[in-house]
N, CA, C and O atoms as a DFTB+ gen file, in Angstrom:
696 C
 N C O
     1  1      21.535      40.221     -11.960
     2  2      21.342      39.037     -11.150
     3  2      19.988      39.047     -10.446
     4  3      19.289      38.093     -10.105
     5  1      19.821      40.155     -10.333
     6  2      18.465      40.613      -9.184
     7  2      17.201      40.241     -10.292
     8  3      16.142      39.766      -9.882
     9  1      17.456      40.526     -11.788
    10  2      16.232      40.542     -12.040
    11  2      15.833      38.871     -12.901
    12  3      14.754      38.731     -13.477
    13  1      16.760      37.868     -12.857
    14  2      17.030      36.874     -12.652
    15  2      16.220      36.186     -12.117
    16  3      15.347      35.470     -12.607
    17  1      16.599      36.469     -10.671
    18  2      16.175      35.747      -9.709
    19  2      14.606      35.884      -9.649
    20  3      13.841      34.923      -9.735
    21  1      14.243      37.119      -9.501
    22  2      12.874      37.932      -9.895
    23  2      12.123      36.986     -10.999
    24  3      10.967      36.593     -10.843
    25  1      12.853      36.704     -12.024
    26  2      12.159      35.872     -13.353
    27  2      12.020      34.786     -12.604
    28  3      10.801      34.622     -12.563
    29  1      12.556      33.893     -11.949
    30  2      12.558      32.616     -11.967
    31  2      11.315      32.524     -10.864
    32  3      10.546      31.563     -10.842
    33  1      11.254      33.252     -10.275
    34  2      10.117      33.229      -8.820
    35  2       9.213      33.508      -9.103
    36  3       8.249      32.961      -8.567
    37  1       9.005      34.550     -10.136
    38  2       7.824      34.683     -10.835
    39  2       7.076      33.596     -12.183
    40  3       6.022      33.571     -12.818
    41  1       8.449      32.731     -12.107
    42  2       7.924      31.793     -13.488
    43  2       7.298      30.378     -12.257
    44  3       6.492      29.464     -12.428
    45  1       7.801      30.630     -11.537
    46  2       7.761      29.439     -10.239
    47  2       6.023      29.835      -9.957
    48  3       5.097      29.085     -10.267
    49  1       5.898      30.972      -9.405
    50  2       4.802      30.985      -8.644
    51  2       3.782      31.221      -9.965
    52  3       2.673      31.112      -9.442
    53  1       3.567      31.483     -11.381
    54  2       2.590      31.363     -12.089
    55  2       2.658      30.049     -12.830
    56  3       1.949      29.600     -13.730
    57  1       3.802      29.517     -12.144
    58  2       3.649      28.008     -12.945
    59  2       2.417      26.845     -12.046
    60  3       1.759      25.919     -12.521
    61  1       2.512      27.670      -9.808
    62  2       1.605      27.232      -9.280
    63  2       0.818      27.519      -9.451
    64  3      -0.055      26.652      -9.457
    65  1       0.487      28.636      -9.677
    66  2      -0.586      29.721      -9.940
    67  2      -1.733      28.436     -11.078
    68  3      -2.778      27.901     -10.711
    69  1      -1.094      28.299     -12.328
    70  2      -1.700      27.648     -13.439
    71  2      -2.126      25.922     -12.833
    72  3      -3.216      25.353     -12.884
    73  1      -1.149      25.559     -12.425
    74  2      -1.244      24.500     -11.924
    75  2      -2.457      24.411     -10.944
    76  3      -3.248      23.550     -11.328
    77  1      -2.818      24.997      -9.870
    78  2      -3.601      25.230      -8.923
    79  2      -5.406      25.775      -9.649
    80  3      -6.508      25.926      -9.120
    81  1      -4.857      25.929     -11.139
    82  2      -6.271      26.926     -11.827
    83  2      -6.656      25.795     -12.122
    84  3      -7.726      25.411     -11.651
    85  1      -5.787      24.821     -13.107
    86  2      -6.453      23.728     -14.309
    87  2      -6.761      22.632     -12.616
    88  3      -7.926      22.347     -12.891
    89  1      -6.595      22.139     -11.654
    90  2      -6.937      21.460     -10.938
    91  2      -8.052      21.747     -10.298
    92  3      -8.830      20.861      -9.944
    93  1      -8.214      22.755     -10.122
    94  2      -9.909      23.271      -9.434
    95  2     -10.864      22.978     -10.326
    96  3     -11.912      22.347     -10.191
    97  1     -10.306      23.590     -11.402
    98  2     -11.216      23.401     -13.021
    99  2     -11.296      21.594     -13.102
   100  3     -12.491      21.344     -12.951
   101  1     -10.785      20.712     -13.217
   102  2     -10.846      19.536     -13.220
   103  2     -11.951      19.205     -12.201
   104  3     -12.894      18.499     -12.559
   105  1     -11.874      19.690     -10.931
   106  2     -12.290      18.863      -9.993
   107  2     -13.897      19.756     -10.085
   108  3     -14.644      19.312      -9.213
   109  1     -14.457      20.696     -10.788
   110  2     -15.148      21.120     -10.699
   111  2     -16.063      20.115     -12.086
   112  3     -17.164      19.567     -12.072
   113  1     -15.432      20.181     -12.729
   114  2     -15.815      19.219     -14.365
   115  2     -16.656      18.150     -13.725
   116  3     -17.846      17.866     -13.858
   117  1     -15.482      17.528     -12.830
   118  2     -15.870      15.750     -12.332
   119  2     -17.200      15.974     -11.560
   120  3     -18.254      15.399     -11.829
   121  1     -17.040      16.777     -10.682
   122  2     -18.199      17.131      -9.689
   123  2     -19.481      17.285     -10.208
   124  3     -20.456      16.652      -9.805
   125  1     -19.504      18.583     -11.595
   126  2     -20.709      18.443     -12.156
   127  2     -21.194      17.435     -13.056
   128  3     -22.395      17.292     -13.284
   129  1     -20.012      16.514     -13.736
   130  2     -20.464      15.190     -14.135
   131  2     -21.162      14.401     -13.299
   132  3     -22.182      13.759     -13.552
   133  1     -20.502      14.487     -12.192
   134  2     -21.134      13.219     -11.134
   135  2     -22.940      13.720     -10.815
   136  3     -24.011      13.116     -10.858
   137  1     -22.566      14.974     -10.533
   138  2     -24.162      15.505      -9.937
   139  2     -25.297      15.424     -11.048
   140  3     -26.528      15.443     -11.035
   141  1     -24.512      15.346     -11.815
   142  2     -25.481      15.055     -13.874
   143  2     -26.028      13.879     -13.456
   144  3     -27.100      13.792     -12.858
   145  1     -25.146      12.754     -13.830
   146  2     -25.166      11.636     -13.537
   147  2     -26.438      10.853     -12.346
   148  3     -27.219       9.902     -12.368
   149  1     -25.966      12.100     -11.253
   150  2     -26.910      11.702     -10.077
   151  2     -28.191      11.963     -10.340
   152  3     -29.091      11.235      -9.924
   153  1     -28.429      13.177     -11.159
   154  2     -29.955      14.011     -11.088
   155  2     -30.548      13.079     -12.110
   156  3     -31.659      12.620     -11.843
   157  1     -30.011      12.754     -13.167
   158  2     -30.495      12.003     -14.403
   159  2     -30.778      10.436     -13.542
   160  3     -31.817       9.868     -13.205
   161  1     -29.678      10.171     -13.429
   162  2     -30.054       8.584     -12.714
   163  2     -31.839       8.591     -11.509
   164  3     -32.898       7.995     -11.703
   165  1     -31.395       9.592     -10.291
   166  2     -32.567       9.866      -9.539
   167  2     -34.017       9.902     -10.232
   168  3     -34.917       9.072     -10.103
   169  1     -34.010      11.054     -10.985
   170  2     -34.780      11.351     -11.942
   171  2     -35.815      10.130     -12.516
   172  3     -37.033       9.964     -12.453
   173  1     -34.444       9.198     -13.235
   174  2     -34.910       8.024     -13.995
   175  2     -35.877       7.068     -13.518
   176  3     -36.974       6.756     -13.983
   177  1     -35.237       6.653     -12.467
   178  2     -35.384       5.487     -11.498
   179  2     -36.828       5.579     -10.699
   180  3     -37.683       4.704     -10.571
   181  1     -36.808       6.933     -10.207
   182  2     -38.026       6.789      -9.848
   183  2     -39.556       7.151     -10.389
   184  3     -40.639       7.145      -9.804
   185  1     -39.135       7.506     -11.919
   186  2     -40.016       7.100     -12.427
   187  2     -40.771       5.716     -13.330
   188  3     -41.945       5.579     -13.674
   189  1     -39.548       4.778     -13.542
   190  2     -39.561       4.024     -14.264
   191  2     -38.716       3.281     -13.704
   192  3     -37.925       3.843     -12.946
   193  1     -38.595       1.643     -13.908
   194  2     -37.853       0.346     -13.429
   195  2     -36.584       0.848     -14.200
   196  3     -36.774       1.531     -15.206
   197  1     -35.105       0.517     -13.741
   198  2     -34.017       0.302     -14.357
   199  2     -33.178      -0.557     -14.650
   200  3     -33.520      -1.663     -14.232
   201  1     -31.943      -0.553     -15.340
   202  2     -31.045      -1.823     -15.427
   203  2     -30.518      -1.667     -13.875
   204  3     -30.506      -0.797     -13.004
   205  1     -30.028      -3.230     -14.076
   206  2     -28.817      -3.369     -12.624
   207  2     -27.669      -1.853     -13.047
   208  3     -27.485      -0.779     -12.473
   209  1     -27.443      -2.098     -13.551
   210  2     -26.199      -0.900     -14.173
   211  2     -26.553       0.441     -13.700
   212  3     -25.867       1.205     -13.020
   213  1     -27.635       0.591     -14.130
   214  2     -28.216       2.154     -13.355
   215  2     -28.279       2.323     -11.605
   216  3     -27.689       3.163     -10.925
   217  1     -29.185       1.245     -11.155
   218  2     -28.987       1.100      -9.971
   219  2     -27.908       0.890      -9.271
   220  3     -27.875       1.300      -8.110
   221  1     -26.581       0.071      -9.943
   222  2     -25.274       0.395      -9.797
   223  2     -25.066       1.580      -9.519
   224  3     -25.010       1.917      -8.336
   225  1     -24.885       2.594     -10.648
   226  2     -24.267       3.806     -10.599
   227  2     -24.864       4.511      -9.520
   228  3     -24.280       5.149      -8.644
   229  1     -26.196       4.317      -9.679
   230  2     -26.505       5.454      -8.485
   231  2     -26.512       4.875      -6.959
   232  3     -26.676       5.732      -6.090
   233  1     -26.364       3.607      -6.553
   234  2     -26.118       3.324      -5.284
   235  2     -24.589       3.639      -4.873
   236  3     -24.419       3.948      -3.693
   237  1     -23.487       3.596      -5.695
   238  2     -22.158       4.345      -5.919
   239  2     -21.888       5.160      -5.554
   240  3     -20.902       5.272      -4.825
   241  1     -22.924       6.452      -6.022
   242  2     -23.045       8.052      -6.025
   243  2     -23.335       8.261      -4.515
   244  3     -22.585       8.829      -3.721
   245  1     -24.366       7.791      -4.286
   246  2     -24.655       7.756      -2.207
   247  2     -24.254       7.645      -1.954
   248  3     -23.902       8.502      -1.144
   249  1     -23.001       5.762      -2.111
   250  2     -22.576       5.553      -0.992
   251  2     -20.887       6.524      -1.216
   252  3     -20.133       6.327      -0.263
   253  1     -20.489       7.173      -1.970
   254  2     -19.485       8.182      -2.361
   255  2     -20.398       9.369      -0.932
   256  3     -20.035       9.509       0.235
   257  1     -21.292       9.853      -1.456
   258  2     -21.547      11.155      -1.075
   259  2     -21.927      10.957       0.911
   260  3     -22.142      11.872       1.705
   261  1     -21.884       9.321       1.217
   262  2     -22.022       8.610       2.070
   263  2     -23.575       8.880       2.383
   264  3     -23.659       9.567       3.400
   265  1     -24.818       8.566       1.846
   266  2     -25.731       8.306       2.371
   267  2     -25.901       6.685       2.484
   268  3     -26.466       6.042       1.599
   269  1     -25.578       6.331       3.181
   270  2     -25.384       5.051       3.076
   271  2     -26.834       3.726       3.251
   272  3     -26.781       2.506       3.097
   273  1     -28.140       4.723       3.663
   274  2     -29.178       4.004       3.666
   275  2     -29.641       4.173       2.572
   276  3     -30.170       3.120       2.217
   277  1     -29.780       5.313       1.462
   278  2     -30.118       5.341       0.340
   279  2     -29.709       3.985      -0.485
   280  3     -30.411       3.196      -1.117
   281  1     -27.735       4.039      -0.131
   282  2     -27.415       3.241      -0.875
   283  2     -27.529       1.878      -0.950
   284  3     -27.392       1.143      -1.927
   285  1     -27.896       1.527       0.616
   286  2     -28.308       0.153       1.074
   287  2     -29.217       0.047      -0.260
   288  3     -28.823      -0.416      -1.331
   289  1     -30.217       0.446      -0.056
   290  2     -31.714       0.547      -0.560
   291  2     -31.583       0.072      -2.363
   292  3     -32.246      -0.871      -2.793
   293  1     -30.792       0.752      -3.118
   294  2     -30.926       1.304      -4.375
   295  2     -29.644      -0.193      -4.961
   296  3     -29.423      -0.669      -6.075
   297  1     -29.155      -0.463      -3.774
   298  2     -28.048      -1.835      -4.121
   299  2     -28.911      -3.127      -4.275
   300  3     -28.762      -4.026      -5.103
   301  1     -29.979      -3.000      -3.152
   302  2     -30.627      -4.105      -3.390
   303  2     -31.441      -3.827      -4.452
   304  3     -31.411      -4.624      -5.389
   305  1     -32.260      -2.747      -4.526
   306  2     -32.682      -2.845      -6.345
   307  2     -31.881      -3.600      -7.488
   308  3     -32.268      -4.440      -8.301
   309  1     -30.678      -3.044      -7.287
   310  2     -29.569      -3.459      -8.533
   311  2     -29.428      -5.038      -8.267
   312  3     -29.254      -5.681      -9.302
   313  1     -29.467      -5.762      -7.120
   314  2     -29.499      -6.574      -7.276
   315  2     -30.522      -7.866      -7.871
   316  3     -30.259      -8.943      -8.405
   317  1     -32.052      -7.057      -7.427
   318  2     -33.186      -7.417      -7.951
   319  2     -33.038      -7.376      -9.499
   320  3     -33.131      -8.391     -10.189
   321  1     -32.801      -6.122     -10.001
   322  2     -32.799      -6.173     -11.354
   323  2     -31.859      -7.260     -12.149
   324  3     -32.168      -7.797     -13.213
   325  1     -30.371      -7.522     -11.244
   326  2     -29.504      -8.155     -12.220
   327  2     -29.748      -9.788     -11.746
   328  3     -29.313     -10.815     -12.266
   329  1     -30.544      -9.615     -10.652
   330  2     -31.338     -11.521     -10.835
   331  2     -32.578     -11.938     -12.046
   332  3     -32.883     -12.962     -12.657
   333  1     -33.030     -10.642     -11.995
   334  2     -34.030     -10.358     -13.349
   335  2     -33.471     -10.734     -14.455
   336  3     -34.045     -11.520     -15.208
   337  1     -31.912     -10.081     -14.797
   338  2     -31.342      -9.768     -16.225
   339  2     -30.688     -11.036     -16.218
   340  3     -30.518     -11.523     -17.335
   341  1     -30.272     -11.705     -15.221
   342  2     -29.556     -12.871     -15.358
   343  2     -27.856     -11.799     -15.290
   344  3     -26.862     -12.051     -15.972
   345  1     -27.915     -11.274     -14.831
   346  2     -26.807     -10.034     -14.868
   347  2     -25.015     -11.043     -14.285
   348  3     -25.014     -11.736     -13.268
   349  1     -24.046     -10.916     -14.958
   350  2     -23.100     -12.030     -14.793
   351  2     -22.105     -10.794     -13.416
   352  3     -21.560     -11.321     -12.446
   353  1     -22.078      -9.916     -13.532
   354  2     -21.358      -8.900     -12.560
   355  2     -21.909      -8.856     -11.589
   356  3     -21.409      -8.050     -10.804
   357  1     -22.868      -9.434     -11.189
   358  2     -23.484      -9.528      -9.882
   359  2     -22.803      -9.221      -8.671
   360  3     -23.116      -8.435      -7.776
   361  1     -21.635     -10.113      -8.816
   362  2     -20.510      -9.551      -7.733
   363  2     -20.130      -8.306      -6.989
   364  3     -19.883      -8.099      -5.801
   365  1     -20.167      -7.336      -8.340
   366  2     -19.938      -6.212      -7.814
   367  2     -20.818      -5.076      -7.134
   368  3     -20.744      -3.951      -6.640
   369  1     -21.733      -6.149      -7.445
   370  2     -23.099      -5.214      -6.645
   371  2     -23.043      -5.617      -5.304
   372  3     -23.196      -4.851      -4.352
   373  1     -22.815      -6.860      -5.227
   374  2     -22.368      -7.253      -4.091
   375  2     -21.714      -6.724      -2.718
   376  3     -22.029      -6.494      -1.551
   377  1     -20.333      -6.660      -3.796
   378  2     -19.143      -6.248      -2.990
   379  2     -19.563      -4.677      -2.668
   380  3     -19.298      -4.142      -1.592
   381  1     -20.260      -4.014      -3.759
   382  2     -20.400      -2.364      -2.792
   383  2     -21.727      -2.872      -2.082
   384  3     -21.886      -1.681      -1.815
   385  1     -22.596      -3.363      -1.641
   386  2     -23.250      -3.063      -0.505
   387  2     -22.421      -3.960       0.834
   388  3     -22.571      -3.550       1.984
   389  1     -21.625      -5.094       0.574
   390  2     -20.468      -5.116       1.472
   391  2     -19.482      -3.525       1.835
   392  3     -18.915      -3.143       2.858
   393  1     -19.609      -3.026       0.715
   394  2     -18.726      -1.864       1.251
   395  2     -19.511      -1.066       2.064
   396  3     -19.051      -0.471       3.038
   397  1     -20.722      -1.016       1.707
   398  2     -21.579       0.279       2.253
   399  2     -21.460      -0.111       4.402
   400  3     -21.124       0.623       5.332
   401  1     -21.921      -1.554       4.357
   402  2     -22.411      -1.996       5.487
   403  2     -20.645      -2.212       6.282
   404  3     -20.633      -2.451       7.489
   405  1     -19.491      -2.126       5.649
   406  2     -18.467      -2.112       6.026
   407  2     -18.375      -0.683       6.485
   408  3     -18.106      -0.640       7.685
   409  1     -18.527       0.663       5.855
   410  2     -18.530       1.451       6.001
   411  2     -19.327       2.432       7.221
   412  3     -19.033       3.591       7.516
   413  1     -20.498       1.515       7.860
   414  2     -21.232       1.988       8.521
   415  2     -20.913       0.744       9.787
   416  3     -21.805       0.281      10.497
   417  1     -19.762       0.433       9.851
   418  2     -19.361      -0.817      10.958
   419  2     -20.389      -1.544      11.207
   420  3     -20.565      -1.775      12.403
   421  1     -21.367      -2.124      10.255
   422  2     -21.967      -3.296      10.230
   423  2     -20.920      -4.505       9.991
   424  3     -21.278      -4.791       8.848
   425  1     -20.177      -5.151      10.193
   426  2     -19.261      -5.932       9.760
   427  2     -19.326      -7.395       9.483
   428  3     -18.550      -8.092       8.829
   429  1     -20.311      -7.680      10.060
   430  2     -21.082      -9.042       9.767
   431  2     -22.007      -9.381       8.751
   432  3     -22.267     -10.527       8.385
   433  1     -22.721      -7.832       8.106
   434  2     -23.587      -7.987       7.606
   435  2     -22.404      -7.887       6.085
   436  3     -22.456      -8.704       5.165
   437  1     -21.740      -7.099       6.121
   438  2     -20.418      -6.624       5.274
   439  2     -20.077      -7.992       4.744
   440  3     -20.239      -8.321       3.569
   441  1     -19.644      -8.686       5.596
   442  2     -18.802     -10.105       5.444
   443  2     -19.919     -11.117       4.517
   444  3     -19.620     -11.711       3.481
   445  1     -21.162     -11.129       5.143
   446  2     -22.304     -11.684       3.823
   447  2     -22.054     -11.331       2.760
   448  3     -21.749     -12.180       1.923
   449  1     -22.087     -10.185       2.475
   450  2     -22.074      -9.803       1.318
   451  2     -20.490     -10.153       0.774
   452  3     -20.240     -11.131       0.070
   453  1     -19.697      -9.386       1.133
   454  2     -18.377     -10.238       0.219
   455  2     -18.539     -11.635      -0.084
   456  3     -18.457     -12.036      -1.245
   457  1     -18.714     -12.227       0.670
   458  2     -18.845     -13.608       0.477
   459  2     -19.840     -14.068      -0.856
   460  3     -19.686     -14.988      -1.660
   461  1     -20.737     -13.210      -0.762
   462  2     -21.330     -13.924      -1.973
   463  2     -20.902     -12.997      -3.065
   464  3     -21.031     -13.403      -4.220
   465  1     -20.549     -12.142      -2.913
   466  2     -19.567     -11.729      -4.002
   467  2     -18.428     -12.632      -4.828
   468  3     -18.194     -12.768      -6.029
   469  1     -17.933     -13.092      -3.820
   470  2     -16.842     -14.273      -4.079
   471  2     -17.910     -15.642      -4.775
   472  3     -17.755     -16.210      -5.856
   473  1     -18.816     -15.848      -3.890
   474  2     -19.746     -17.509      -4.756
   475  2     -19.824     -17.345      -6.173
   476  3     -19.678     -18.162      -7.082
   477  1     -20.240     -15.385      -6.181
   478  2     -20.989     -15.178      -7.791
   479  2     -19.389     -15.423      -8.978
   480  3     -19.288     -15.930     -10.095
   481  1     -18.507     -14.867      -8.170
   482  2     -17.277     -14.786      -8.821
   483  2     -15.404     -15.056      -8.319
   484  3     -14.445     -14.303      -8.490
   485  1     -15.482     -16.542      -7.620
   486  2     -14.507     -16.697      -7.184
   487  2     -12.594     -16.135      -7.365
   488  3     -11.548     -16.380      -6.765
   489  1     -12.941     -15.438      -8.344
   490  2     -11.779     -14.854      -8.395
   491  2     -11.664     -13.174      -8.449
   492  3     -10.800     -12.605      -9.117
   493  1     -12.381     -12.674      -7.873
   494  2     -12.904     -11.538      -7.387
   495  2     -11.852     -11.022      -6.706
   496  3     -11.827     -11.997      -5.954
   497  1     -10.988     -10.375      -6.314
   498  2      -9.416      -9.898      -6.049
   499  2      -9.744      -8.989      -4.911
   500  3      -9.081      -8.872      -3.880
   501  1     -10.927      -8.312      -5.239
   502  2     -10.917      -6.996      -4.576
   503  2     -11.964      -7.500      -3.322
   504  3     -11.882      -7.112      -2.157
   505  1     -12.893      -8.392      -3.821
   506  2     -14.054      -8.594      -2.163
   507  2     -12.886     -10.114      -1.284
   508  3     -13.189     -10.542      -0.170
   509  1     -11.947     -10.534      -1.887
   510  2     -11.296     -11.364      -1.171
   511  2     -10.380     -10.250      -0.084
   512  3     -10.152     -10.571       1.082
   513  1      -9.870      -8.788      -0.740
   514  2      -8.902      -7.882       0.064
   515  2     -10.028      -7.646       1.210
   516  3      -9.790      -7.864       2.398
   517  1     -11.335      -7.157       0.710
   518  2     -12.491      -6.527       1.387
   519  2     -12.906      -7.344       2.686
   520  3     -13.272      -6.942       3.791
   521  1     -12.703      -8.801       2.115
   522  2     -13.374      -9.538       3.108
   523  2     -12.360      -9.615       4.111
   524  3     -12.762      -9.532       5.272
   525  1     -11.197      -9.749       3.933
   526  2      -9.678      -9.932       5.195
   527  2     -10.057      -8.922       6.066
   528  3     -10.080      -9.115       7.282
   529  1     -10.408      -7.679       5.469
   530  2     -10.318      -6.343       5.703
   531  2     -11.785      -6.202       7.416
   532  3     -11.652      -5.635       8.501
   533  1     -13.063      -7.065       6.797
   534  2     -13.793      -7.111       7.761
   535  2     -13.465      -7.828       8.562
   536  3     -13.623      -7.573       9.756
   537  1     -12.729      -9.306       7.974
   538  2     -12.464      -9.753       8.929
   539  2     -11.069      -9.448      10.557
   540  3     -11.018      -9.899      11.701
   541  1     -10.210      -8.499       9.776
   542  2      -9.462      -7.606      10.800
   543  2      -9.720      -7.002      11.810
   544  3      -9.092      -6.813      12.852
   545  1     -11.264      -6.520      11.244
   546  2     -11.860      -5.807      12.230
   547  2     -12.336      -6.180      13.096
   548  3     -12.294      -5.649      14.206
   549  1     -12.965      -7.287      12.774
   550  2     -13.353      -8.320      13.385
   551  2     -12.420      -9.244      14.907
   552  3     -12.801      -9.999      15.802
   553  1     -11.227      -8.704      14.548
   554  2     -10.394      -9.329      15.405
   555  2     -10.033     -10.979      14.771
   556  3      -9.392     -11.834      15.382
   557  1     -10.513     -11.094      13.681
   558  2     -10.243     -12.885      13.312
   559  2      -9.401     -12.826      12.495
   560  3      -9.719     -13.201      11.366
   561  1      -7.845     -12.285      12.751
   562  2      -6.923     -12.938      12.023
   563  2      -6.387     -14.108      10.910
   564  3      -5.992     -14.034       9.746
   565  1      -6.602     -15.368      11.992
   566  2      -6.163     -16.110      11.040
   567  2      -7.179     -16.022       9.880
   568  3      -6.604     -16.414       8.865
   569  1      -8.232     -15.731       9.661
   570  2      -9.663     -16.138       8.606
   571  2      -9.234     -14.825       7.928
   572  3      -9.605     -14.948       6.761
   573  1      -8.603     -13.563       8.088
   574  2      -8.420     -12.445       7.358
   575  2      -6.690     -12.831       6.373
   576  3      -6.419     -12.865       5.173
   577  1      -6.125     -12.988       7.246
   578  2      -4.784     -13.864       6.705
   579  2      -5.327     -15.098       5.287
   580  3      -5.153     -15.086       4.068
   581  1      -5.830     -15.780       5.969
   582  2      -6.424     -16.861       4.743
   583  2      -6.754     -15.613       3.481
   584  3      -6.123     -15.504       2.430
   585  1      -8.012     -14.673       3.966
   586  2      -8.121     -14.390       2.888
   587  2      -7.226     -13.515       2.098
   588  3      -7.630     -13.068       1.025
   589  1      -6.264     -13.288       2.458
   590  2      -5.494     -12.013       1.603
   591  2      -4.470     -13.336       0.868
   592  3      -4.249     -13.228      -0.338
   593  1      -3.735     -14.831       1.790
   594  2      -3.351     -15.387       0.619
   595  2      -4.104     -15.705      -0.372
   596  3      -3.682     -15.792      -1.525
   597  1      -5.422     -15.933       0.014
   598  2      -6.520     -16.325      -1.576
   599  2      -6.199     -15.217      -2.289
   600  3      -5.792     -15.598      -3.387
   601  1      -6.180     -14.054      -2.210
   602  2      -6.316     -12.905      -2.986
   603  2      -4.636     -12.934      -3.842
   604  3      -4.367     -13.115      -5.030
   605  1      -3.981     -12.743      -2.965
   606  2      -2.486     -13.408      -3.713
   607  2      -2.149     -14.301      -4.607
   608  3      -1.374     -14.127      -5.547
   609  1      -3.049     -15.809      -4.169
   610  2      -2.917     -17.090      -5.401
   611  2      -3.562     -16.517      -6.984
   612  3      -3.246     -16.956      -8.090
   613  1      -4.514     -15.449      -6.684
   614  2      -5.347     -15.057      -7.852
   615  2      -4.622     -13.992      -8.412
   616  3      -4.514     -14.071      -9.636
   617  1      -3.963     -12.779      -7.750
   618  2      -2.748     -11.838      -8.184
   619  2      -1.807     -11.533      -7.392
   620  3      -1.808     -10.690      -6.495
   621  1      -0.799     -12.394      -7.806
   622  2       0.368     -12.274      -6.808
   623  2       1.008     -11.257      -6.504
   624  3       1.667     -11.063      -5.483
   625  1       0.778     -10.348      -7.674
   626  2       1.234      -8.494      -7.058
   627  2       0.795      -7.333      -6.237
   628  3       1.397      -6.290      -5.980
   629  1      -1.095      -7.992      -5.673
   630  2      -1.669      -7.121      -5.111
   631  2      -1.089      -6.770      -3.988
   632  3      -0.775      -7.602      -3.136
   633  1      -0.852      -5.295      -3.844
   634  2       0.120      -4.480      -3.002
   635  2      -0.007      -4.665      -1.784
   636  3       0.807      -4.839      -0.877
   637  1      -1.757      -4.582      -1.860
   638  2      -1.954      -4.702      -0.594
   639  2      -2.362      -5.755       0.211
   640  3      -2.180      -5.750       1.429
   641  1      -2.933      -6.710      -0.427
   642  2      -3.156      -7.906      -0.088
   643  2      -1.626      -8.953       0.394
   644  3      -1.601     -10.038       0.974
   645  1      -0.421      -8.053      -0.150
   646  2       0.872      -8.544       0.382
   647  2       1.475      -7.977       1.947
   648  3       1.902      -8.469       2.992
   649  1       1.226      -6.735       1.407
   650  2       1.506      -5.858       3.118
   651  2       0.430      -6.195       4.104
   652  3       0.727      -5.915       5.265
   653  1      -0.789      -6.749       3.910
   654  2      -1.201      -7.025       4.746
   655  2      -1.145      -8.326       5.333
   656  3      -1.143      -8.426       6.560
   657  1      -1.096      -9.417       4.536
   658  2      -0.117     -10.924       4.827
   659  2       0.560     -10.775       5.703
   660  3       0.471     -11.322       6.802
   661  1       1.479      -9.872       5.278
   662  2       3.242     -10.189       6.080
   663  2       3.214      -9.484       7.294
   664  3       4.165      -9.476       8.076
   665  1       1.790      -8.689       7.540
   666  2       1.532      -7.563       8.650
   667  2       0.946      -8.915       9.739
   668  3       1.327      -9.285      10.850
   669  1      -0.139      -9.400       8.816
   670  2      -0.911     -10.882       9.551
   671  2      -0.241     -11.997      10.379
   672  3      -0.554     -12.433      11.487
   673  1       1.192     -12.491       9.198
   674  2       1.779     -13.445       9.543
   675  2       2.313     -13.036      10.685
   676  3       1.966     -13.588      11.729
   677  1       3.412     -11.817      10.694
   678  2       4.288     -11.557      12.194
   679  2       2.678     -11.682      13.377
   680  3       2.852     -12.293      14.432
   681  1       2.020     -11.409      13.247
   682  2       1.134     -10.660      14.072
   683  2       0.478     -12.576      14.601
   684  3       0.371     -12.753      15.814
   685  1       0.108     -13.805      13.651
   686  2      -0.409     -14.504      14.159
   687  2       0.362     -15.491      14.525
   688  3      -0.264     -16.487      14.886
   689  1       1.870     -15.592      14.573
   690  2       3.046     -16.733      14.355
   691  2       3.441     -15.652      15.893
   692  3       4.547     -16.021      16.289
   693  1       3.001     -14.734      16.624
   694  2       3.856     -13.958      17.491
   695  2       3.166     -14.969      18.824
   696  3       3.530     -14.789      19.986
């Protein structure tokens, strides 16, 4: 019985054991992808003009690693370039330097930017959650409420754009 029990604790703890190996190993993979990614992109850019796409990725990588003036900086490139390219995703260049300036409680400057995130692409799901989101902070309810039902009429399953409604409604009907 004793040596049983012994097996099973030992199959338990090298089953964490393995589990705990291949996850470090993963997160080490991603990490040096990303830092690839970063050195090559850096690299690129400042020697030579890039796509919006590049300047994408690497204003991403900052505002991830949170330098967030880099990323200011390298968003508005991307945006220069994809007025250049005639670039149709524009939006999303958008919406991350809304994130960046959300992120650094600029919240006004944040809210510009979603917004024209939304002009470039009115059914934009995620800068309609983004924009409620500044606007919460903001203290302007009803205008954050509006926007999470817009975000709803466009996907009625977004999780969060629902919990935050029904968080809005008690909160502006009180």
């Amino acid at each position: 019985m004793d040596s049983k029990l012994a097996v099973i604790y030992l199959s338990i703890f090298v089953g964490l054991l393995l589990f705990t190996v291949v996850s470090v190993f993963r997160q080490i993979f991603k990490t040096r992808r990303i830092e690839s990614s970063f050195s090559r992109l850096r690299n690129k850019l400042t020697k030579e003009q890039g796509t919006a796409q590049e300047y994408y990725e690497l204003a991403s990588i900052y505002s991830d690693k949170k330098l967030y003036s880099q990323a200011i900086s390298v968003f508005q490139k991307a945006l220069k370039a994809a007025e250049e390219e005639n670039e149709e995703s524009i939006s999303i260049i958008y919406n991350g330097l809304g994130y960046v300036y959300f992120a650094q409680e600029q919240y006004d400057l944040a809210i510009r930017q979603y917004k024209e995130a939304l002009k470039s692409n009115p059914d934009y799901v995620v800068a309609y959650n983004n924009l409620a989101h500044a606007y919460e902070r903001k203290k302007l309810n009803n205008q954050a409420l509006e926007m999470y039902e817009e975000a709803l009429k466009r996907e009625p399953n977004n999780a969060i754009a629902k919990r935050r409604a029904e968080s809005l409604r008690r909160l502006v009907s009180a």
